[in-house]
TORGUMI-351620 format. One record per residue: x, y, z negated of N, C-alpha, C in turn; residue number from 1. Coordinates in Angstrom, 1 decimal. Example, Ala and Ser with C-alpha at 12.3 -4.5 7.8 and 13.67 -1.06 7.14 Angstrom:
BEGIN
((13.2, -5.7, -7.8), (12.3, -4.5, -7.8), (13.2, -3.3, -7.8), 1)
((12.8, -2.2, -7.1), (13.7, -1.1, -7.1), (12.9, 0.0, -7.9), 2)
END
This chain:
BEGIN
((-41.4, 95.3, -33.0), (-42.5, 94.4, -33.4), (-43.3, 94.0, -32.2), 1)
((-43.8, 93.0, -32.0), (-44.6, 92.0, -31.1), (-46.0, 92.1, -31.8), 2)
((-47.0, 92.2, -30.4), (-48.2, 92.4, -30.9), (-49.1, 91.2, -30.2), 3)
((-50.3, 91.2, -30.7), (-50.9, 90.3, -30.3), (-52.5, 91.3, -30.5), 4)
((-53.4, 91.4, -29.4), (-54.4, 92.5, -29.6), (-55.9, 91.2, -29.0), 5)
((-56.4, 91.2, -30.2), (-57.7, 90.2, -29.5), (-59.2, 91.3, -29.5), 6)
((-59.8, 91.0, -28.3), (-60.5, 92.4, -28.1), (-61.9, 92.0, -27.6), 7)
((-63.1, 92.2, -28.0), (-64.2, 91.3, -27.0), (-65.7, 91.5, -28.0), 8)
((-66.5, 91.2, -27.2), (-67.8, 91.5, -27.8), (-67.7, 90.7, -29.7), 9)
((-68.7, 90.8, -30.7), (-68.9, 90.7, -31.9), (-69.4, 89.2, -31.4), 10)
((-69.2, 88.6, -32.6), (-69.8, 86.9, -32.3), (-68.9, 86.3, -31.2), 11)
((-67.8, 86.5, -30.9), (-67.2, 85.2, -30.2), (-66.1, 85.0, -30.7), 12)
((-65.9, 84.9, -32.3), (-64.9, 84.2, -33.0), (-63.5, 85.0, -32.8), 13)
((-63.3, 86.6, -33.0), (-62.1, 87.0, -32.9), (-61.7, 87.3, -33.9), 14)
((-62.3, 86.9, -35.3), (-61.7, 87.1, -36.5), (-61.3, 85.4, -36.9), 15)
((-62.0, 84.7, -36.5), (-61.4, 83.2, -36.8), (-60.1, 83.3, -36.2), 16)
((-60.1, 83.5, -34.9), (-58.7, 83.6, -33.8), (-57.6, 84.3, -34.6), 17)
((-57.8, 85.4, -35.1), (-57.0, 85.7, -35.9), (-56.3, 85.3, -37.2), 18)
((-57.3, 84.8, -37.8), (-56.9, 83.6, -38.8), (-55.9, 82.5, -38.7), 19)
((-56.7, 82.1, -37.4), (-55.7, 80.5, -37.0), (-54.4, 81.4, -36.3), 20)
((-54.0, 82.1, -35.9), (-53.2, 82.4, -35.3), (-52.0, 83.2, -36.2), 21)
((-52.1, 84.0, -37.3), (-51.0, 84.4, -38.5), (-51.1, 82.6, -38.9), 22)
((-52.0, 81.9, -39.1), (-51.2, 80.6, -40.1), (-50.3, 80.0, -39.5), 23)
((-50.7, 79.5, -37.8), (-49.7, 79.4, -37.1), (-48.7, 79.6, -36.9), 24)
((-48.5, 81.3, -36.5), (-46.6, 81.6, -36.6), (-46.4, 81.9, -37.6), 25)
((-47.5, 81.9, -39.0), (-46.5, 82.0, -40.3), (-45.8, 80.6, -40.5), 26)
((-46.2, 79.4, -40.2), (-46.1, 78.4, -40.5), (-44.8, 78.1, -39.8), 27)
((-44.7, 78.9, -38.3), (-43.0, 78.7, -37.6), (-42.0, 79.8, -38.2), 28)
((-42.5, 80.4, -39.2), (-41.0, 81.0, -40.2), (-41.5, 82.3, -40.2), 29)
((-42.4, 83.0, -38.8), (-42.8, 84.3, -38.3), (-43.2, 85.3, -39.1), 30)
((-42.8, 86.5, -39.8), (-43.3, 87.8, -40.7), (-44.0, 88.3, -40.0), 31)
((-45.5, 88.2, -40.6), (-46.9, 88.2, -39.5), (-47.7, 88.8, -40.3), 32)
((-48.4, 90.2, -40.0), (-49.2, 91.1, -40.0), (-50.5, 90.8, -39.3), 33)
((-51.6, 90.2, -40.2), (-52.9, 90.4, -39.5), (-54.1, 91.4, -39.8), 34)
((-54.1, 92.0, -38.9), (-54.2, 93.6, -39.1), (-56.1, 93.3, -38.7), 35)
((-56.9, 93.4, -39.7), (-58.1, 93.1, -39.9), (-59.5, 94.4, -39.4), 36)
((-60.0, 94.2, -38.8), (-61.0, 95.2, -38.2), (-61.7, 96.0, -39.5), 37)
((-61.3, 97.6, -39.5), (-61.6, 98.1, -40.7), (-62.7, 98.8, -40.8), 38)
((-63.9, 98.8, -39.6), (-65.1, 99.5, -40.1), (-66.5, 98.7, -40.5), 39)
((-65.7, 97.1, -41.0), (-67.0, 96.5, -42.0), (-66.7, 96.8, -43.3), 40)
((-65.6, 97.3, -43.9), (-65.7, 97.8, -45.3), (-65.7, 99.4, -45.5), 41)
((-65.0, 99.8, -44.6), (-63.8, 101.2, -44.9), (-64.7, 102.6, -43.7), 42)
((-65.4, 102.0, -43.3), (-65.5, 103.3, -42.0), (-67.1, 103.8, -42.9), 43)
((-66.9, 105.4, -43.0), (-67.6, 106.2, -43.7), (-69.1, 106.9, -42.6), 44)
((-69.0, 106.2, -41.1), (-69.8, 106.7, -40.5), (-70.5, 105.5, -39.8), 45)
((-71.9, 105.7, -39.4), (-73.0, 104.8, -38.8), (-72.3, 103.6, -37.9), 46)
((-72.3, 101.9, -37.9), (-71.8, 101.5, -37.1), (-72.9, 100.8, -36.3), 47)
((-72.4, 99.9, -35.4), (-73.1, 98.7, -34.6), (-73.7, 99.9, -33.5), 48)
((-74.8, 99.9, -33.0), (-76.3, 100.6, -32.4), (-76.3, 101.9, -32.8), 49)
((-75.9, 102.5, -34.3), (-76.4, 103.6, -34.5), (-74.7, 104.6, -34.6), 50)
((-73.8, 104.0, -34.2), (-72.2, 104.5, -34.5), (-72.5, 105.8, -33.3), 51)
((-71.7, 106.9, -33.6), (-71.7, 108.2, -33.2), (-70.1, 108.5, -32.8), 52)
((-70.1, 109.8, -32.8), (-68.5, 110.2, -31.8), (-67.7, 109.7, -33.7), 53)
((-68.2, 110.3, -34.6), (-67.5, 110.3, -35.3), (-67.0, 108.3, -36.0), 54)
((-67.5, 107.8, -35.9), (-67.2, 106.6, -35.6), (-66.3, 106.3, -34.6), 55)
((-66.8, 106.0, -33.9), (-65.7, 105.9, -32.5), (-64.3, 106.5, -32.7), 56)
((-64.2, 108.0, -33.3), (-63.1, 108.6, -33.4), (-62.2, 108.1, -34.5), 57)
((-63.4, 108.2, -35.9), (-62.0, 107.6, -36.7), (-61.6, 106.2, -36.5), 58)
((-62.6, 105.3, -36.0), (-62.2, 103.7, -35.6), (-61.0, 103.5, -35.1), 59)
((-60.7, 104.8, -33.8), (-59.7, 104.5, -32.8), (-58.4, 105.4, -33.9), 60)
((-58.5, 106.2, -34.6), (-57.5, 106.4, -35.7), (-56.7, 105.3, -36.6), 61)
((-58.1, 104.5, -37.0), (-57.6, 103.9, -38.4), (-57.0, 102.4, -37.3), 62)
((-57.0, 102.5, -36.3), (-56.3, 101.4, -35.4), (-55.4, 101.5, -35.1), 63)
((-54.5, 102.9, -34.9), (-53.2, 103.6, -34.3), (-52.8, 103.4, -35.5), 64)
((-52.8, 103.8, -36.4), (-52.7, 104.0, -38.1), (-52.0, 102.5, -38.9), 65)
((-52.8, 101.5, -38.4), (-52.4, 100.1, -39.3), (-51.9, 99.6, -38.2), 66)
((-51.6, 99.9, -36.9), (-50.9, 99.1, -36.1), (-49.1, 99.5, -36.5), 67)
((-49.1, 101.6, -36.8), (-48.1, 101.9, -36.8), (-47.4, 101.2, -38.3), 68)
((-48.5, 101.4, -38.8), (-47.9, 100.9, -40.6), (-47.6, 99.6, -40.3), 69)
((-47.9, 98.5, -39.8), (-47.3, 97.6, -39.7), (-46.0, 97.5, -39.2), 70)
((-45.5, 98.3, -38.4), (-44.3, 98.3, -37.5), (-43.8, 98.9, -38.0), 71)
((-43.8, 99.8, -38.9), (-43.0, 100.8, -40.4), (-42.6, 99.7, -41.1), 72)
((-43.4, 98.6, -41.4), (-43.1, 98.0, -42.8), (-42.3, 96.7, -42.6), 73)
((-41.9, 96.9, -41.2), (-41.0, 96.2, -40.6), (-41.6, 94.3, -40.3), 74)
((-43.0, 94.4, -40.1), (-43.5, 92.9, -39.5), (-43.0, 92.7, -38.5), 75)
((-42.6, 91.1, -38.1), (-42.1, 90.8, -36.4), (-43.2, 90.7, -35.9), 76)
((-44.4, 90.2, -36.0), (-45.7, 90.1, -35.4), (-47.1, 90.6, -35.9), 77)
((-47.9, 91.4, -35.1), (-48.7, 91.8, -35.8), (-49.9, 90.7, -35.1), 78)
((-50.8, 90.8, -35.2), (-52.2, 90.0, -34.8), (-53.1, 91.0, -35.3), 79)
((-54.0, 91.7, -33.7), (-55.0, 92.3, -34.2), (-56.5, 92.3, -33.9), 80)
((-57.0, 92.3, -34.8), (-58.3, 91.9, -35.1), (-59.5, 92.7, -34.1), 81)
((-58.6, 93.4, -33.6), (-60.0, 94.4, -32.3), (-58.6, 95.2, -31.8), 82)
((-58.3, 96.0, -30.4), (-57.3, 96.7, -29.6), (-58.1, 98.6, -30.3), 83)
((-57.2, 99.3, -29.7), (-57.5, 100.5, -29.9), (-58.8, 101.1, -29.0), 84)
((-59.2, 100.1, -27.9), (-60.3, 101.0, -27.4), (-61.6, 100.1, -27.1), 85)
((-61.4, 99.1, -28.3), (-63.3, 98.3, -28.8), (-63.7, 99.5, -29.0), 86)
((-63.4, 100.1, -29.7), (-64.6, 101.3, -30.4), (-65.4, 102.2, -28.9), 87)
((-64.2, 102.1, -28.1), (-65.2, 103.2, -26.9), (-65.8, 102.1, -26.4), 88)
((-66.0, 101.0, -26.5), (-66.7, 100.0, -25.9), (-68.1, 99.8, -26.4), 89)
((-68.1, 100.5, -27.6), (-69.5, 100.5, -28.4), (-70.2, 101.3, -28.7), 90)
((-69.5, 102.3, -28.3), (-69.5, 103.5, -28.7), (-70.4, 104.0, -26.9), 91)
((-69.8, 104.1, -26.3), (-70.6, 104.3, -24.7), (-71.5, 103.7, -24.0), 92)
((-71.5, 102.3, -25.1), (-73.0, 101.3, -24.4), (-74.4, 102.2, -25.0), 93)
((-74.1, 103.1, -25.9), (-75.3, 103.8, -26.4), (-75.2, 104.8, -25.9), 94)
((-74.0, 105.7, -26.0), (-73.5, 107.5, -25.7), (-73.1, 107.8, -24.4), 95)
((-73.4, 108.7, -24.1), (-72.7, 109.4, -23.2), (-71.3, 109.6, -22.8), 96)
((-70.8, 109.2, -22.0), (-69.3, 109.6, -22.4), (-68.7, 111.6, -22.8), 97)
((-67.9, 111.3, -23.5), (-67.5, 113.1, -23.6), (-66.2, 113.4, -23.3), 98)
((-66.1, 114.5, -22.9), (-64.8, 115.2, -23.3), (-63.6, 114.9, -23.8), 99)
((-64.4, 114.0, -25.3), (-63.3, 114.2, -26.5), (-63.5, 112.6, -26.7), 100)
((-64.4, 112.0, -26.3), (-64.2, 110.5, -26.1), (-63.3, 110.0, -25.1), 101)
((-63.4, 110.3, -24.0), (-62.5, 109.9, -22.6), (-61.0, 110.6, -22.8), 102)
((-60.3, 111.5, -23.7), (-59.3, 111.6, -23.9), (-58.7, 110.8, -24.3), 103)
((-59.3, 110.0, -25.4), (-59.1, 109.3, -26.9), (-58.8, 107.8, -25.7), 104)
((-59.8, 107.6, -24.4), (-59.6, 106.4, -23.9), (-58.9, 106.2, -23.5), 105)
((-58.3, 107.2, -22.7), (-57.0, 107.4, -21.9), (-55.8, 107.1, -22.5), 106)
((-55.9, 107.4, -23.4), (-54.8, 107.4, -24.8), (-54.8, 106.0, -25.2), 107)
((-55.7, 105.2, -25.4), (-56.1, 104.0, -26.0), (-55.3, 103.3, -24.7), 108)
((-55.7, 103.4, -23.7), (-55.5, 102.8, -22.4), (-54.3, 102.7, -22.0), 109)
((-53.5, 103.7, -22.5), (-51.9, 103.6, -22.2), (-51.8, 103.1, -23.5), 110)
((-51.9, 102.7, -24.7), (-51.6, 101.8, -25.7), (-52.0, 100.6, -25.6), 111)
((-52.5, 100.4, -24.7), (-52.8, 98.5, -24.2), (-51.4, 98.1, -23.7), 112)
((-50.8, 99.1, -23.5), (-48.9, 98.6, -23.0), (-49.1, 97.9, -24.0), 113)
((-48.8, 98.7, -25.0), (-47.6, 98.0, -26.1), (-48.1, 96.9, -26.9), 114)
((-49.4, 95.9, -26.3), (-49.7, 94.6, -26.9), (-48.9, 93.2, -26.1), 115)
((-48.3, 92.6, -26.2), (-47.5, 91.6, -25.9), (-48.6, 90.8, -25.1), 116)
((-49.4, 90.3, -25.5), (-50.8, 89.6, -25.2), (-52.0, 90.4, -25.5), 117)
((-52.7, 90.2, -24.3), (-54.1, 90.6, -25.5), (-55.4, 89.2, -24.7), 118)
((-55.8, 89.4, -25.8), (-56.7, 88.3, -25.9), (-58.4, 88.8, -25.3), 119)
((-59.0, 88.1, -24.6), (-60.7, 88.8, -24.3), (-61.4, 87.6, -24.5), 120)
((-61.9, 88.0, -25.9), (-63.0, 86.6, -26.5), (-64.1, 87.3, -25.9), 121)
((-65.2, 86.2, -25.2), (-66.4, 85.8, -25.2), (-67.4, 84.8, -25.8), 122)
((-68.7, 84.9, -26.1), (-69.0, 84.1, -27.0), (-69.9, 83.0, -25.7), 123)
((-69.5, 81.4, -26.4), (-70.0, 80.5, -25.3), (-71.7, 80.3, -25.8), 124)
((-72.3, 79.8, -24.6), (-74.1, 79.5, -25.1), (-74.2, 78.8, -26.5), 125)
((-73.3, 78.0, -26.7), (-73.5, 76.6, -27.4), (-72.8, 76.9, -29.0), 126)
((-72.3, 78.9, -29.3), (-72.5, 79.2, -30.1), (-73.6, 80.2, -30.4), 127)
((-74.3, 79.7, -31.6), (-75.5, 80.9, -31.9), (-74.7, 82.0, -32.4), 128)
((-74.7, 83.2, -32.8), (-74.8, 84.8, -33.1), (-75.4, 84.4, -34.5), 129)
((-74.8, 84.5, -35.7), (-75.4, 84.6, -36.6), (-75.4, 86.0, -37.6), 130)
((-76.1, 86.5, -38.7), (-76.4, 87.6, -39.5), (-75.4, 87.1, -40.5), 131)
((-74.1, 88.2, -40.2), (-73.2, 87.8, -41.6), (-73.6, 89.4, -42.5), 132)
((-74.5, 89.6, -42.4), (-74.8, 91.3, -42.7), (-74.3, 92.6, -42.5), 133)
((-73.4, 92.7, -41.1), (-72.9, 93.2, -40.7), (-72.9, 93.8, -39.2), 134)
((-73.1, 92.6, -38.4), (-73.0, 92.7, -37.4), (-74.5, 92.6, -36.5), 135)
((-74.4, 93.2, -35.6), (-75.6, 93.5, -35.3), (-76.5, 91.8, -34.3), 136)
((-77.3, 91.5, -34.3), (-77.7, 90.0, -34.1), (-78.5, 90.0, -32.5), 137)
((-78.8, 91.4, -32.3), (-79.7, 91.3, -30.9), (-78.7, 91.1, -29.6), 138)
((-79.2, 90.0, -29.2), (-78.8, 89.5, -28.0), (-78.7, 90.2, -26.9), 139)
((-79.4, 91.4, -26.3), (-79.6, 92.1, -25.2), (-78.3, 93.0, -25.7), 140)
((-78.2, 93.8, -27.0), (-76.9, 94.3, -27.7), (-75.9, 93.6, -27.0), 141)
((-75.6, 92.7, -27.7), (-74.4, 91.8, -27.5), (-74.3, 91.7, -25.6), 142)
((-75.5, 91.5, -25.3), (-74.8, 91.3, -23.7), (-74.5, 92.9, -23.2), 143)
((-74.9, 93.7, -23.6), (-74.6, 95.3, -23.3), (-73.4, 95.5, -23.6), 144)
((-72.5, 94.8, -24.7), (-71.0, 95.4, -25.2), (-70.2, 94.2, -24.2), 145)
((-71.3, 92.7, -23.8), (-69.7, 92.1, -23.1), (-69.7, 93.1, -22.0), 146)
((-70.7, 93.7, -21.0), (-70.4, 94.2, -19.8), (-69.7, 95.1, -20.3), 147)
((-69.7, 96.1, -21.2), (-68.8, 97.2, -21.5), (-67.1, 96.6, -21.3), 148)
((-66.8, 95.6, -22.1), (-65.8, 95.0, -21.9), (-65.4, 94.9, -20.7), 149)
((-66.2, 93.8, -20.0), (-65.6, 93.5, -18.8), (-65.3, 94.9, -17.9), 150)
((-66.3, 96.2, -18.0), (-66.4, 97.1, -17.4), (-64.7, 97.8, -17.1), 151)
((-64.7, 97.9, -18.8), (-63.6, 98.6, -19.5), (-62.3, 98.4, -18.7), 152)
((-62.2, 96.8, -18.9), (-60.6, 95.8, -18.4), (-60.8, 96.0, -16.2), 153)
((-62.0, 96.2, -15.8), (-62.1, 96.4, -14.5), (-61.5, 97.5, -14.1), 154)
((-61.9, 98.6, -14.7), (-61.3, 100.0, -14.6), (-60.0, 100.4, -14.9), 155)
((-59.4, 99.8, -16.2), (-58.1, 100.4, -16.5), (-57.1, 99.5, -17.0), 156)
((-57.7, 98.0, -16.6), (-56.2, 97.3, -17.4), (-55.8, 96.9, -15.9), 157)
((-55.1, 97.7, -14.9), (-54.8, 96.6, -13.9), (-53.1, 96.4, -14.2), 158)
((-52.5, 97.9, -15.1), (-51.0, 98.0, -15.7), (-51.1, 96.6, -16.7), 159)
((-52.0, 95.8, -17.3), (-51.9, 95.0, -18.6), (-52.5, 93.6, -17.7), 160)
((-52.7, 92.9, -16.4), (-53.5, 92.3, -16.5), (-52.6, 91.0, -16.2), 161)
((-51.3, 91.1, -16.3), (-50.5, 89.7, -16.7), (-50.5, 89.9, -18.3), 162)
((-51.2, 90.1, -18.8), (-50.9, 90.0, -20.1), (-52.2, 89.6, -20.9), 163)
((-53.3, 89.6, -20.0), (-54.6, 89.4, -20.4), (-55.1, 88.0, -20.4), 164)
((-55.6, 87.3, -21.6), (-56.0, 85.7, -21.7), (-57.2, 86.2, -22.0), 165)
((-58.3, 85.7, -21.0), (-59.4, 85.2, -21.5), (-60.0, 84.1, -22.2), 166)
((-60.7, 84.3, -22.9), (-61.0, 82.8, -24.1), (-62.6, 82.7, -24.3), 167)
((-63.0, 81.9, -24.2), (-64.5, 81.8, -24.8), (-64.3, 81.2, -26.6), 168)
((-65.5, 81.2, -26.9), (-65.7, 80.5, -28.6), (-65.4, 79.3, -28.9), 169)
((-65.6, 78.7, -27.6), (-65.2, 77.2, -27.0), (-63.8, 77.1, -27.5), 170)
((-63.3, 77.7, -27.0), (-61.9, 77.5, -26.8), (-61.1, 78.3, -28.1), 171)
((-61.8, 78.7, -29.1), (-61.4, 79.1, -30.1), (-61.9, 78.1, -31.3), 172)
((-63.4, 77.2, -30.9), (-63.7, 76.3, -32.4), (-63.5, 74.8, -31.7), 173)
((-63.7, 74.7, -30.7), (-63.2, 72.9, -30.1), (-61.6, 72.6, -30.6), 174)
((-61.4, 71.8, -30.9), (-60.3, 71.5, -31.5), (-59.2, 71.5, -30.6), 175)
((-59.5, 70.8, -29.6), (-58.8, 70.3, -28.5), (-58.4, 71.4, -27.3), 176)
((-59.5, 72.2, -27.2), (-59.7, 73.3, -26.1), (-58.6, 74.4, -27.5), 177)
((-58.7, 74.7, -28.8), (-58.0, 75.4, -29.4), (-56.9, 75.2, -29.3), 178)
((-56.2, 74.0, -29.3), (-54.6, 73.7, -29.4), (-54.4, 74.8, -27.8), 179)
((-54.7, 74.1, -26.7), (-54.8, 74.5, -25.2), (-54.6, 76.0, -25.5), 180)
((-55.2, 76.6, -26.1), (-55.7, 78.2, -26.1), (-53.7, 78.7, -27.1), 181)
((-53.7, 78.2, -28.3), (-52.3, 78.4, -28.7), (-51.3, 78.2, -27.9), 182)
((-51.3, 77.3, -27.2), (-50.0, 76.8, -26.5), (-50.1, 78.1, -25.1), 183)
((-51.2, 78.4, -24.7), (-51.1, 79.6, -23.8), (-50.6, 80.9, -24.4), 184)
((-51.1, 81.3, -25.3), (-50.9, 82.1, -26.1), (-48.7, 82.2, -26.5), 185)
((-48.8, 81.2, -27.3), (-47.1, 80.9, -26.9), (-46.5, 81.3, -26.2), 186)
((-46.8, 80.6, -24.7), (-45.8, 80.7, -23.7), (-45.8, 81.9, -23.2), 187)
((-47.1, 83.0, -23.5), (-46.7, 84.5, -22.9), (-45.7, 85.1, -24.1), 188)
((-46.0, 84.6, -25.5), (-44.7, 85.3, -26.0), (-43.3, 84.1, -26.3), 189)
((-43.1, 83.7, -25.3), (-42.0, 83.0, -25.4), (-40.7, 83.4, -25.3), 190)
((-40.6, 84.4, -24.9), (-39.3, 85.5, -25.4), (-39.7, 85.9, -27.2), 191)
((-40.5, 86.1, -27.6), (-40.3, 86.4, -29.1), (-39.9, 84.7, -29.6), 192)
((-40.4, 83.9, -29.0), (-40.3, 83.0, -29.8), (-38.9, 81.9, -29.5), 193)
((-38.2, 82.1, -28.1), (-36.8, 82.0, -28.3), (-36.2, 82.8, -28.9), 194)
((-36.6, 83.8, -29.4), (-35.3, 84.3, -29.9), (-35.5, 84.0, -31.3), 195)
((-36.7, 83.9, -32.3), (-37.0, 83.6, -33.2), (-36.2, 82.0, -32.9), 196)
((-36.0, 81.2, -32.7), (-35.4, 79.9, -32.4), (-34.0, 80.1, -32.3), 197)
((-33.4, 81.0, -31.7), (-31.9, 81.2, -32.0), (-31.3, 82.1, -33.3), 198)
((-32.0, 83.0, -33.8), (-31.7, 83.2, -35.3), (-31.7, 81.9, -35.9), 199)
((-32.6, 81.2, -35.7), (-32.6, 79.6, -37.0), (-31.1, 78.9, -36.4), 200)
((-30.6, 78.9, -35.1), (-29.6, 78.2, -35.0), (-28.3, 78.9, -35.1), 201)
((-28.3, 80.1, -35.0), (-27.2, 81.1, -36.0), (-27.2, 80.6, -37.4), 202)
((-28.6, 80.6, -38.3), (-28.8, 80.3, -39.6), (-27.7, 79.0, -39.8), 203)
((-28.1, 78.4, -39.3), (-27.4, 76.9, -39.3), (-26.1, 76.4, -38.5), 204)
((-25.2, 77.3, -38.6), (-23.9, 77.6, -37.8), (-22.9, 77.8, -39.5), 205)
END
């Protein structure tokens, strides 16, 4: 299974991205898994500002978890809605690092291999941060989790950084700058997507 991991502060459009991106390769034939960020419904412990170890920990569970179920249930592509190690990203702009967090990172860190692409949304000026009841809206926040990010990819992605697209909001809601952002996206999985192209011409043999 081929992954696709979009990863980046709240408010710069990585759940839209996600969206447009399963209609996309469903649309070129592709059995596509969009594996949805699970602690706005499902996570039983404090999130945003007040998230604790126990957040952080199961976050980075229930991500190993629906990445693996996906690949069990036999999808060619997954698209995911946050990487395995956002949660330490939000998780350490408030906490201390521990013990039993920085294992979990290390761990998370060598599972940035196995994403095909990964995507690092930022949000542009000329989108506002809006209250979808969820996410947290303070500005000084939001710039505390992009440094985390950028922090994060400085320190430990140098094994993943042909594989890293940066993207602003721009380039996820402009129409024009979006096509641009797909067609990049593409050409790093352009081995899944030749071979997806010679199955159809087997099909038709």
């Amino acid at each position: 299974m081929y992954k696709i991991g979009i990863m980046g502060v709240h408010g710069a459009g990585k759940t839209s991205l996600g969206y447009l991106l399963s209609a996309h390769f469903k649309m070129k034939g592709i059995n596509v898994k969009l594996i949805h960020e699970s602690v706005r419904e499902n996570c039983p412990f404090p999130i945003n500002a007040d998230a604790n170890q126990g957040t952080c920990l199961w976050n980075f569970h229930t991500q190993f978890r629906n990445e693996l179920d996906a690949e069990a249930q036999g999808y060619e592509l997954a698209i995911c809605d946050r990487t395995v190690v956002d949660t330490f990203v939000y998780y350490h702009a408030v906490n201390k690092e521990t013990n039993v967090t920085m294992a979990a990172v290390h761990q998370g860190v060598q599972w940035l291999k196995t994403y095909d692409v990964l995507i690092c949304t930022e949000p542009s000026t000329s989108v506002e941060l809006f209250d979808d009841g969820v996410r947290d809206t303070d500005i000084e926040y939001q710039n505390l989790i992009k440094s985390g990010f950028d922090d994060i990819l400085y320190r430990y992605a140098g094994d993943v950084a042909e594989r890293v697209i940066y993207a602003t909001s721009d380039d996820i809601f402009d129409e024009e700058r979006k096509e641009a952002l797909v067609a990049k996206i593409e050409l790093h999985l352009k081995k899944f997507l030749n071979k997806d192209a010679k199955k159809e011409e087997l099909s038709e043999v």
